[in-house]
VOZAPA-432048 format. One record per residue (C-alpha): residue in three letters; x, y, z. Coordinates in nm, 2 decimals, decimal comma, always signed. Example, Ala and Ser with C-alpha at 12.3 -4.5 7.8 and 13.67 -1.06 7.14 Angstrom:
2
  code    east   north      up
   Ala   +1,23   -0,45   +0,78
   Ser   +1,37   -0,11   +0,71
% end
This chain:
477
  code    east   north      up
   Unk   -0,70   -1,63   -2,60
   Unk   -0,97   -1,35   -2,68
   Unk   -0,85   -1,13   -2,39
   Unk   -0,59   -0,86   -2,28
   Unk   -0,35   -0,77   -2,06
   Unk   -0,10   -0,46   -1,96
   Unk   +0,23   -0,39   -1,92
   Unk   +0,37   -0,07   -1,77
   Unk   +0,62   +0,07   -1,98
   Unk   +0,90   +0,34   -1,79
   Unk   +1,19   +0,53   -1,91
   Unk   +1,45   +0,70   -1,69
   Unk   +1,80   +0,82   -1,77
   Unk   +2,11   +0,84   -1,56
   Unk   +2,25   +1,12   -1,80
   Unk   +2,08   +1,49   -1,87
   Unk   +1,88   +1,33   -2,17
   Unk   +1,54   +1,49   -2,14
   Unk   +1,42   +1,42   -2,54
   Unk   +1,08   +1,25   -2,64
   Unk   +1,12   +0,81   -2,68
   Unk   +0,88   +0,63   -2,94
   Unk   +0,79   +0,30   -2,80
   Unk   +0,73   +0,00   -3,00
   Unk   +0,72   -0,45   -2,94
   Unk   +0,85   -0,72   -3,13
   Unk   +0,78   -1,02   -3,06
   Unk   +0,40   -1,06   -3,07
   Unk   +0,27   -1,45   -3,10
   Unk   +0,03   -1,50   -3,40
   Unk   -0,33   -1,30   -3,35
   Unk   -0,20   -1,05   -3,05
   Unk   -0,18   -0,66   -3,15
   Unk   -0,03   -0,44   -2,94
   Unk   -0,11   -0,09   -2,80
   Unk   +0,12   +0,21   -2,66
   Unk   -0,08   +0,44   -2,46
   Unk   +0,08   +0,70   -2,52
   Unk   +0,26   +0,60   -2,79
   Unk   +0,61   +0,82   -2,68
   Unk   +0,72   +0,96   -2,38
   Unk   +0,92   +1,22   -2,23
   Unk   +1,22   +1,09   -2,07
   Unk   +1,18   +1,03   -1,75
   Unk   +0,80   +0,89   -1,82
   Unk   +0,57   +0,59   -1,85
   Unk   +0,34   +0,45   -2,11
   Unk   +0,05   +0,14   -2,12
   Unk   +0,15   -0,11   -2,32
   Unk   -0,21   -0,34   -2,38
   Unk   -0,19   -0,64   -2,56
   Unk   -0,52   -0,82   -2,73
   Unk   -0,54   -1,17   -2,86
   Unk   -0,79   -1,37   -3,03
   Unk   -0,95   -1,71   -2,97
   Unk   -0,73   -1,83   -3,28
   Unk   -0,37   -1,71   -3,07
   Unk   -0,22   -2,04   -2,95
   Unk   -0,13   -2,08   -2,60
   Unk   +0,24   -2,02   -2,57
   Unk   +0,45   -1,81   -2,40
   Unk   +0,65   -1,54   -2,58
   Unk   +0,97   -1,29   -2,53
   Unk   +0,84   -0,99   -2,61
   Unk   +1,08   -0,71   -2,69
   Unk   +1,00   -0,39   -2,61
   Unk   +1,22   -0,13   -2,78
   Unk   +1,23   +0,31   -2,71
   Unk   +1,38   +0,51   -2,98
   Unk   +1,50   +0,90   -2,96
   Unk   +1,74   +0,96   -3,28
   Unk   +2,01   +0,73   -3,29
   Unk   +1,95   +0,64   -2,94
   Unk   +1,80   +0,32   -2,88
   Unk   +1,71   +0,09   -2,55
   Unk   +1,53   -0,27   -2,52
   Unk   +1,40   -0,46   -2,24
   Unk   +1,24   -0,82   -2,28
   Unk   +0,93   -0,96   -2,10
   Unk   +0,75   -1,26   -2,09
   Unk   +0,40   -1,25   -2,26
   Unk   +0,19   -1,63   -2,15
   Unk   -0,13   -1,69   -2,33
   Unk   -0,38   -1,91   -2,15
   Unk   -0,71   -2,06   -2,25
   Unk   -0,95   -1,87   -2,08
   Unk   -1,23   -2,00   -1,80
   Unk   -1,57   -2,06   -1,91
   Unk   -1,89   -2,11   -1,77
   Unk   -2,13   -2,31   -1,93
   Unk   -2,41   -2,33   -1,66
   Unk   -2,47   -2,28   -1,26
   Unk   -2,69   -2,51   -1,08
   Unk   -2,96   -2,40   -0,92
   Unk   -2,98   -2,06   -1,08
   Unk   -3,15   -1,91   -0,82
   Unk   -3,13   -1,93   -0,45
   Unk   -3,08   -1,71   -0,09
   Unk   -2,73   -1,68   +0,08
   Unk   -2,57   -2,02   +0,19
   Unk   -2,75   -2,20   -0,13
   Unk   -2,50   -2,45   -0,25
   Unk   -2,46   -2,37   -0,63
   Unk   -2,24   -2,58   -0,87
   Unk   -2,06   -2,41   -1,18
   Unk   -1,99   -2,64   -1,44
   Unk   -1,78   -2,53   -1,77
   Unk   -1,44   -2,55   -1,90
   Unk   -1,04   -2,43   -1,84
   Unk   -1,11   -2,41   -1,46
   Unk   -0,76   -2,55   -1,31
   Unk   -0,73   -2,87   -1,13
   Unk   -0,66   -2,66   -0,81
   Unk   -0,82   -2,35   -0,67
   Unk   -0,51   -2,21   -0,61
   Unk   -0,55   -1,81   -0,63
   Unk   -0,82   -1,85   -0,83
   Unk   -1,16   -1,64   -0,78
   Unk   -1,57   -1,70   -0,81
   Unk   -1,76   -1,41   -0,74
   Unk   -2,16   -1,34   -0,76
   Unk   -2,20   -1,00   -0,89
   Unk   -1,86   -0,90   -0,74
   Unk   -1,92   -1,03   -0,45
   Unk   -1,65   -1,33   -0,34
   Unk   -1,72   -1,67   -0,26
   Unk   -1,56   -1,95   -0,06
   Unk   -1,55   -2,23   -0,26
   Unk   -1,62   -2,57   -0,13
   Unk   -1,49   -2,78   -0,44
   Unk   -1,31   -2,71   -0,73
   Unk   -1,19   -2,90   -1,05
   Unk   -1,07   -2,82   -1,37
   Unk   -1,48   -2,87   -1,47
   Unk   -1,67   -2,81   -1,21
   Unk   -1,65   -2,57   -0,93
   Unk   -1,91   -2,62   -0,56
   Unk   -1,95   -2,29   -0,39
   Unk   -2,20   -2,17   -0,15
   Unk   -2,39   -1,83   -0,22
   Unk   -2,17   -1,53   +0,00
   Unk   -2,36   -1,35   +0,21
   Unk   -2,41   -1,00   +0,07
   Unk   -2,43   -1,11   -0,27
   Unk   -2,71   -0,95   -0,54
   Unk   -2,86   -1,09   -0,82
   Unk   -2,61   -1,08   -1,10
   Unk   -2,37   -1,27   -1,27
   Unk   -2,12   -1,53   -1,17
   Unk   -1,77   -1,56   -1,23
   Unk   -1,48   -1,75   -1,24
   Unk   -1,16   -1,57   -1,25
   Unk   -0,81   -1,80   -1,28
   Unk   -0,46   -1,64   -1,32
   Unk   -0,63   -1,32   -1,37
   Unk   -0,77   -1,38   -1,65
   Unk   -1,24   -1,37   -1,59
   Unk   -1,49   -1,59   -1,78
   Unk   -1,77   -1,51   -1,90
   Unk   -2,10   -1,41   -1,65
   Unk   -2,36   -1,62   -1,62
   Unk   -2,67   -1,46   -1,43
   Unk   -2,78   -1,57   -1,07
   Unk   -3,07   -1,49   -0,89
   Unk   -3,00   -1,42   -0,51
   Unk   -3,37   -1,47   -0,34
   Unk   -3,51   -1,39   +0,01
   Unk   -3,39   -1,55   +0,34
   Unk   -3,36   -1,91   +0,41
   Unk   -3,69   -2,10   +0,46
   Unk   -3,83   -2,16   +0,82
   Unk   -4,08   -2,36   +0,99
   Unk   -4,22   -2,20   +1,30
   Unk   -4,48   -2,51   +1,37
   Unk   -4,63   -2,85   +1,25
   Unk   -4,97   -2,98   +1,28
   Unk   -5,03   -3,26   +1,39
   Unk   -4,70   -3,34   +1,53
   Unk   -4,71   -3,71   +1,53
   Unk   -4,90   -3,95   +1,33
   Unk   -4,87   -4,23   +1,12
   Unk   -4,79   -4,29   +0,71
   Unk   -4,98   -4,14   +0,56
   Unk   -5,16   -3,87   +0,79
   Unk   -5,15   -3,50   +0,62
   Unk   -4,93   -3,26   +0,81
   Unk   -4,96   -2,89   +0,73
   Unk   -4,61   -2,70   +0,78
   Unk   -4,65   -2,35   +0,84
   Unk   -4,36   -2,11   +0,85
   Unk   -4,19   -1,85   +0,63
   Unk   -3,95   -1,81   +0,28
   Unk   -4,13   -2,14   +0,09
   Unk   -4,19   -1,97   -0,25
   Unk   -4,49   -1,91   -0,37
   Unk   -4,50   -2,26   -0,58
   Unk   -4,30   -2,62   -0,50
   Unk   -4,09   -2,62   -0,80
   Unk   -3,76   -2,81   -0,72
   Unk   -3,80   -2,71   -0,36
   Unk   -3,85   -3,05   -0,11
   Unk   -4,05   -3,19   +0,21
   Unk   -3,88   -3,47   +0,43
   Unk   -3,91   -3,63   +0,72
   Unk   -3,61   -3,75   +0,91
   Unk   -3,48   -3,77   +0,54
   Unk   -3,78   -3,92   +0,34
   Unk   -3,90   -3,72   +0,06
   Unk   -4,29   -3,62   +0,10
   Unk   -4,52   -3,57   -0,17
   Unk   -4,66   -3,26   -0,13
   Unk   -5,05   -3,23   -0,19
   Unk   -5,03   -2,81   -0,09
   Unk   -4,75   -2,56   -0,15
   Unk   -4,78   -2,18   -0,05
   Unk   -4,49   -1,90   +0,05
   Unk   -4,61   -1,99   +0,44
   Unk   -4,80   -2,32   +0,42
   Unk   -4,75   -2,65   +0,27
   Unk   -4,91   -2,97   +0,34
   Unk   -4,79   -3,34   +0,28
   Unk   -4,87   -3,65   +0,36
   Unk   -4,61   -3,85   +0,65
   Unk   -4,40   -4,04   +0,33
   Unk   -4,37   -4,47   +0,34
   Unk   -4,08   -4,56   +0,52
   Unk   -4,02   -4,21   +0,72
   Unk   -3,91   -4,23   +1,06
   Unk   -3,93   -3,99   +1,39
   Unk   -3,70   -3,70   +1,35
   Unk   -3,72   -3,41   +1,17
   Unk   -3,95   -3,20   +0,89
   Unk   -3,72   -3,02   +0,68
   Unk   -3,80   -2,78   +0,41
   Unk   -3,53   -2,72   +0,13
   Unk   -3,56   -2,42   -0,12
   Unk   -3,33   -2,33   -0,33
   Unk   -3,08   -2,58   -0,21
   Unk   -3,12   -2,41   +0,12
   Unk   -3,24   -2,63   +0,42
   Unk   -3,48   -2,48   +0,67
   Unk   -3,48   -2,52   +1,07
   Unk   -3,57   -2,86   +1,17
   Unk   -3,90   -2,96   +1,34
   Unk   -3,93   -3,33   +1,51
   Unk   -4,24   -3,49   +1,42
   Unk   -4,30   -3,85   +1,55
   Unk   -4,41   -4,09   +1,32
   Unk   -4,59   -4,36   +1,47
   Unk   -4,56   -4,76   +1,43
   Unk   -4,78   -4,87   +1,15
   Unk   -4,96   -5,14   +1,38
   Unk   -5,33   -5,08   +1,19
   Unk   -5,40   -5,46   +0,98
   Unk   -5,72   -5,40   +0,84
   Unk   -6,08   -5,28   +0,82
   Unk   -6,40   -5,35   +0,69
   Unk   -6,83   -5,20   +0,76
   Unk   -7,16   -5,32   +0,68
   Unk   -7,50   -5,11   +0,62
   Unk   -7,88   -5,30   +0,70
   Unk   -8,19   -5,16   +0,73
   Unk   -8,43   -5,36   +0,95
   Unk   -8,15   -5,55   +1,08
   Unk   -8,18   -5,85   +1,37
   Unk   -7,83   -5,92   +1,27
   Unk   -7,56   -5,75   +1,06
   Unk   -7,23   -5,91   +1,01
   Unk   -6,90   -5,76   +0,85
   Unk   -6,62   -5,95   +0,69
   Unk   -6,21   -5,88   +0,72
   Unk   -6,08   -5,96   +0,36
   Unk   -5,80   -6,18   +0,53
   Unk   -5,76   -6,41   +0,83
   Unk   -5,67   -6,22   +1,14
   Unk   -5,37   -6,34   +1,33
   Unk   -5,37   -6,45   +1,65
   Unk   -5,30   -6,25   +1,92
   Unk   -5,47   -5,94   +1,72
   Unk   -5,69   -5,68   +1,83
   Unk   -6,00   -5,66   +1,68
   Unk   -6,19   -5,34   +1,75
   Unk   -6,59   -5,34   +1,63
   Unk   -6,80   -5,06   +1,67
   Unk   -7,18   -5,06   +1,64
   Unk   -7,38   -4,79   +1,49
   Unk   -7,82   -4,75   +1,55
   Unk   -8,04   -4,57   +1,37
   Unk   -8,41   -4,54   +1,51
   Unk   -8,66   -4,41   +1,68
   Unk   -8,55   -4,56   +1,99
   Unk   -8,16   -4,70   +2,17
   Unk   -8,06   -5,00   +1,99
   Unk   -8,05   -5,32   +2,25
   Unk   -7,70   -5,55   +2,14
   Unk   -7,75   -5,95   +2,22
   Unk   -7,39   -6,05   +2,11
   Unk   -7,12   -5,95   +1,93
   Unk   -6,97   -6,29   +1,78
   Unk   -6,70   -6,42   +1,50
   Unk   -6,69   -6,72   +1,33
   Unk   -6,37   -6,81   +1,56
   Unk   -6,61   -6,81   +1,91
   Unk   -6,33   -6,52   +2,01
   Unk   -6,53   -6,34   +2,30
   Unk   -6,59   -5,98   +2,30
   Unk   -6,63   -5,73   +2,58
   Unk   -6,75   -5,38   +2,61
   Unk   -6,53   -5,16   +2,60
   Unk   -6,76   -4,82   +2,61
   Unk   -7,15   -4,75   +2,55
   Unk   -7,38   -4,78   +2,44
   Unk   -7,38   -4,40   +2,43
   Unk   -7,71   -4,29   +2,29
   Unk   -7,85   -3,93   +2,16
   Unk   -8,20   -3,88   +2,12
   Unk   -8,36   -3,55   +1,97
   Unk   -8,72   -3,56   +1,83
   Unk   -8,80   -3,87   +1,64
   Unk   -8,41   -3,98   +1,59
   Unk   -8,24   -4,14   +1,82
   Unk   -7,85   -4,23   +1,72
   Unk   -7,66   -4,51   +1,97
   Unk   -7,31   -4,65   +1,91
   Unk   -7,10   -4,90   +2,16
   Unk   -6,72   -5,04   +2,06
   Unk   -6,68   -5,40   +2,12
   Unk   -6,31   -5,54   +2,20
   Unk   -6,14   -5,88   +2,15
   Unk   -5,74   -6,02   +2,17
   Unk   -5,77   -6,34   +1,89
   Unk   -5,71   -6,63   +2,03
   Unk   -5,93   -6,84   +1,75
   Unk   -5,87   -6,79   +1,35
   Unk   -5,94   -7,12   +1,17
   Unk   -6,25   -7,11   +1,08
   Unk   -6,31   -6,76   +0,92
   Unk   -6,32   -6,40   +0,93
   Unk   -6,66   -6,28   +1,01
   Unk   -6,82   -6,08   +1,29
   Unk   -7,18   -6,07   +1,40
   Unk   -7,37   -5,85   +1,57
   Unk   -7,70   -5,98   +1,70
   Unk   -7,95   -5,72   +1,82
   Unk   -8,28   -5,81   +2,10
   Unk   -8,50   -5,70   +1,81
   Unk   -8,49   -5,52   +1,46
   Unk   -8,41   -5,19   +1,48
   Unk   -8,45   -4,94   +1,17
   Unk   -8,08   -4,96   +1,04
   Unk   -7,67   -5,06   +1,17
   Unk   -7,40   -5,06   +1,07
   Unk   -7,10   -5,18   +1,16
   Unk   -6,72   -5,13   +1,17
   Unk   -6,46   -5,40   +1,26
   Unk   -6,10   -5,36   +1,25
   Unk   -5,82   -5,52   +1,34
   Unk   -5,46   -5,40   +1,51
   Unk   -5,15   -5,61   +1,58
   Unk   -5,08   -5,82   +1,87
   Unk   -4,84   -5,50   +2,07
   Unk   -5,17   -5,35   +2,20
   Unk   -5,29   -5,49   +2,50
   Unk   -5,59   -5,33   +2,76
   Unk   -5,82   -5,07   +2,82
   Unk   -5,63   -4,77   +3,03
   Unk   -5,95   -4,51   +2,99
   Unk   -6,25   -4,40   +2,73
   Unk   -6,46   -4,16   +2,71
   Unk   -6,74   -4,10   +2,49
   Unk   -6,98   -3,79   +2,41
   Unk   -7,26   -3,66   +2,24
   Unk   -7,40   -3,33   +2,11
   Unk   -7,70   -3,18   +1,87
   Unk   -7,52   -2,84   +1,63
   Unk   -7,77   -2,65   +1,47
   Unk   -7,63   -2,50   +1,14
   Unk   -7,72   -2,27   +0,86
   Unk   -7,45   -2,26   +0,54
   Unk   -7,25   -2,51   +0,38
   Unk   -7,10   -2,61   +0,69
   Unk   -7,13   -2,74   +1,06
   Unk   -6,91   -2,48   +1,33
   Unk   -6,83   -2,75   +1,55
   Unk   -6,67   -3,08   +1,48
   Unk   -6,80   -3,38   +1,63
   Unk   -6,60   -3,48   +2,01
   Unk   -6,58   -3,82   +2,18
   Unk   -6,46   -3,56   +2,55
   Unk   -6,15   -3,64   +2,72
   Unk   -5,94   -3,89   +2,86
   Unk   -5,63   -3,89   +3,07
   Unk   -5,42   -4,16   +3,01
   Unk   -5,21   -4,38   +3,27
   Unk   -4,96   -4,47   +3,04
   Unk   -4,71   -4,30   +2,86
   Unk   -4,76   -4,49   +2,53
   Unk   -5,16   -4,56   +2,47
   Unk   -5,36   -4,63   +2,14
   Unk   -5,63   -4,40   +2,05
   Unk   -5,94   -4,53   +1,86
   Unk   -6,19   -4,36   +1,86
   Unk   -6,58   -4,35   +1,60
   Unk   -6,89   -4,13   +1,55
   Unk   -7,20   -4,21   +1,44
   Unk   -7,36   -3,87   +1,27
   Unk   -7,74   -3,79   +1,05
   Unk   -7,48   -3,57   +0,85
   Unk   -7,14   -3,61   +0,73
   Unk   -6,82   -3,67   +0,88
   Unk   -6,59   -3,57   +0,62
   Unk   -6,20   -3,68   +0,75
   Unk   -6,06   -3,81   +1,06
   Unk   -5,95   -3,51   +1,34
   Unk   -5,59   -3,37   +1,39
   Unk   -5,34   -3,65   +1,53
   Unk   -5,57   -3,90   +1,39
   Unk   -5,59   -4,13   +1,09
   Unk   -5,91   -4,22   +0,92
   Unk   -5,93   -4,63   +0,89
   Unk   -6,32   -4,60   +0,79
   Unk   -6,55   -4,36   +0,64
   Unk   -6,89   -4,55   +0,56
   Unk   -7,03   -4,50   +0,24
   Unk   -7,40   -4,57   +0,39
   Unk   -7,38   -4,27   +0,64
   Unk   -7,03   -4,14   +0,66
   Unk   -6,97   -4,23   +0,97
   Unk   -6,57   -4,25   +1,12
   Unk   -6,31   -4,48   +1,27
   Unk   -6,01   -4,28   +1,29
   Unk   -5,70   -4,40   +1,57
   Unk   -5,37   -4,21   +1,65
   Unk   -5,07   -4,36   +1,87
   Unk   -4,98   -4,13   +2,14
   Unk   -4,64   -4,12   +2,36
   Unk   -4,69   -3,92   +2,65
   Unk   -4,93   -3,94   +2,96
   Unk   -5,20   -3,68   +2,91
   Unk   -5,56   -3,55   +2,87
   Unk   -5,64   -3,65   +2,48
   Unk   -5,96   -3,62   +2,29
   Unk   -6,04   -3,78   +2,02
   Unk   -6,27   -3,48   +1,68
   Unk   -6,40   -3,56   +1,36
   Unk   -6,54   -3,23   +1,10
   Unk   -6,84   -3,25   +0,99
   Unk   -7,01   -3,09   +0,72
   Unk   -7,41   -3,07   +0,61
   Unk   -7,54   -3,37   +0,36
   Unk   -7,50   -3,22   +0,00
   Unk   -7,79   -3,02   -0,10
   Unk   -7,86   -2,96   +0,28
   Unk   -7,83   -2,55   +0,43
   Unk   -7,97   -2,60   +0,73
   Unk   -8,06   -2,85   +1,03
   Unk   -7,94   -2,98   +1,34
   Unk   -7,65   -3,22   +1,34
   Unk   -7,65   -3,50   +1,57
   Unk   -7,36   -3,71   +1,70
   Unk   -7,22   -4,01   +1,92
   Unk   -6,85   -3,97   +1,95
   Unk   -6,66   -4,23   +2,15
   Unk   -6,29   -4,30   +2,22
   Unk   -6,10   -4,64   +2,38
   Unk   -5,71   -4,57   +2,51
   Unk   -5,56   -4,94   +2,48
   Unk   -5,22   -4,96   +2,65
   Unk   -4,94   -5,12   +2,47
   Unk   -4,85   -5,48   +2,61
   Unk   -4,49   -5,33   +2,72
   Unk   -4,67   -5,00   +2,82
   Unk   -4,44   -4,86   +3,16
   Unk   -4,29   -4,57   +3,23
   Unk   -4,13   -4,40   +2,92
   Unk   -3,81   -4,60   +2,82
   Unk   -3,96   -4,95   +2,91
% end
């Protein structure tokens, strides 16, 4: 049905007749026309007999008679002539994509069965994968071009529909950070992205990401609810890049709350829910002043006690003097309330305070460190990010949390780390990461100048506490 096909046409003789034989068909089903090429011979010779049908020709099959003529000589020979509906594409899905991009080819007349049955890209041959009379599953051949595809059964080719072969399969060469918890931004840099997301996908052990940056060699997305550890794979095109393991760490973070006050005695903070006991609340104390703020108590409404667990660290240049100490307590009291107080020796000229709390699985202190440092800047920006120093852990799975206290901005938590707080009185962090391996860790935070502000001299307290999980052992425990 609207095709062709060819027949060759020979004459011999087993006597000495040498004359000229006009060739002509019988036989022809309803819309076929016929077509001698040439349209006599010379005995012994050959013609091309080409035979066209129409969409209208019904699929049949026919006993063609093919007849040669020289005088009042006159010879026959019958052949079989079977029309088929023809293969046709209606789309390919994607309609782009590099070598090994899994395409589906959807249209009609396929065959149940591949059988001898072709798809090429450009004339370039595929192996197919799947194949029914409607839809056809191939992978992209290596070596094929842009072009079009086609699906060729019983001889007989479809119409092309256009592909687009692209550049090489995507890659990732590295992840940063490569652990952290729902939620924490990962860049992915590698190669063969695309220039723009499109259809292409992030996941993580399987969890689709929603990406927040795309670029041909950079794309950054935050760890997806419900992703596991395993690994970030990029798909373009259908076509799956390496795999990178990223570890995504136990969401063990409850909740968080701060407080601001100027020419405070006392300043107290207030968890929007009733810790639960067992819990680990963390609560870290901020001063502003012309001298080191002097910390009475740090009580709840429970009469949980709290101990030190670093500071007070304290940084003093000209007339400013910044100081900051993390307090620590397991809850072992929740009935009456969910407040926390800070009582200071005498008023100082403003605190603030952080308090958050962390399920029962941490347990103690294995190391902190703290730090402090004065940046001079001129821009829009500060060179060095704020550091709390390094610690070297004893255990192979710790609990990082770590806060700043800053005169200028601290604008997100430091690679590895989530942000849990960022004050809206002075900007000031409390960022944690869960780590799995014995080693030296530090705990940064970026800072950038106050908005209208070019040049100055940023100040910082940065501290960090390392609490061991309560099964904490060597690795496998």
């Amino acid at each position: 049905m609207g095709s062709t096909t060819s027949f060759t046409v020979s004459s011999n003789s087993d006597t000495t007749f040498t004359g000229s034989v006009a060739l002509s068909v019988d036989g022809l089903p309803s819309g076929a026309a016929a077509n001698f090429s040439p349209t006599s011979i010379n005995v012994p010779g050959s013609s091309t007999l080409t035979i066209s049908t129409l969409q209208s020709t019904p699929t049949e099959t026919d006993i063609l008679t093919i007849s040669g003529a020289s005088g009042n000589l006159n010879q026959s020979a019958s052949v079989a002539l079977t029309v088929i509906v023809p293969p046709a594409v209606t789309s390919v899905s994607p309609t782009s994509g590099a070598a090994g991009t899994s395409v589906t080819i959807t249209g009609t007349n396929f065959g149940s069965a591949q059988g001898a049955s072709t798809v090429t890209f450009n004339g370039t041959r595929a192996t197919v994968t799947s194949w029914s009379a409607t839809s056809i599953v191939t992978p992209v051949p290596s070596g094929a071009t842009t072009g079009n595809v086609v699906v060729t059964v019983s001889g007989v080719a479809s119409n092309g529909v256009s592909f687009t072969v692209t550049s090489s399969a995507p890659s990732i060469s590295t992840l940063n950070p490569t652990s952290g918890s729902v939620g924490s931004s990962v860049t992915i840099t590698g190669t063969n992205f695309g220039a723009t997301q499109g259809a292409s996908t992030v996941t993580f052990n399987g969890t689709a990401a929603t990406v927040t940056s795309w670029s041909a060699t950079s794309i950054v997305a935050p760890v997806p609810n419900g992703a596991t550890t395993g690994n970030v794979v990029v798909t373009v095109g259908g076509v799956a890049s390496n795999g990178v393991n990223f570890t995504v760490n136990s969401s063990i973070y409850v909740q968080g709350s701060s407080a601001s006050q100027a020419s405070a005695t006392t300043i107290t903070a207030s968890f929007s829910s009733i810790e639960q006991l067992l819990d680990l609340n963390v609560v870290v104390i901020s001063c502003y002043g012309s001298a080191a703020c002097q910390i009475s108590s740090v009580t709840d409404t429970n009469l949980n006690t709290y101990n030190l667990a670093v500071g007070p660290t304290t940084l003093t240049s000209g007339s400013t003097t910044l100081s900051q100490a993390i307090y620590y307590t397991a809850v072992g009291n929740n009935a009456k309330g969910n407040a926390i107080t800070v009582t200071f020796k005498k008023a100082i000229g403003q605190a603030e305070l952080r308090i958050a709390e962390y399920t029962a699985a941490l347990g103690s202190i294995d190391v902190t460190s703290a730090n402090a440092a004065s940046i001079p800047f001129t821009g829009a920006s500060i060179p060095t990010p704020a550091s709390s120093g390094s610690a070297t852990t004893t255990y192979w799975h710790d609990f990082l949390v770590a806060a700043d206290t800053t005169n200028v901005v601290t604008s997100s938590a430091g690679p590895g780390f989530t942000a849990r707080i960022i004050t809206s009185s002075n900007s000031n962090l409390l960022e944690d990461e869960e780590i799995t391996a014995t080693g030296t860790y530090s705990a940064t935070a970026p800072l950038q100048p106050p908005l209208g502000t070019t040049s100055g001299t940023a100040l910082y307290v940065m501290q960090m506490v390392a609490f061991s999980f309560r099964h904490s052992g060597p690795p496998g425990d």
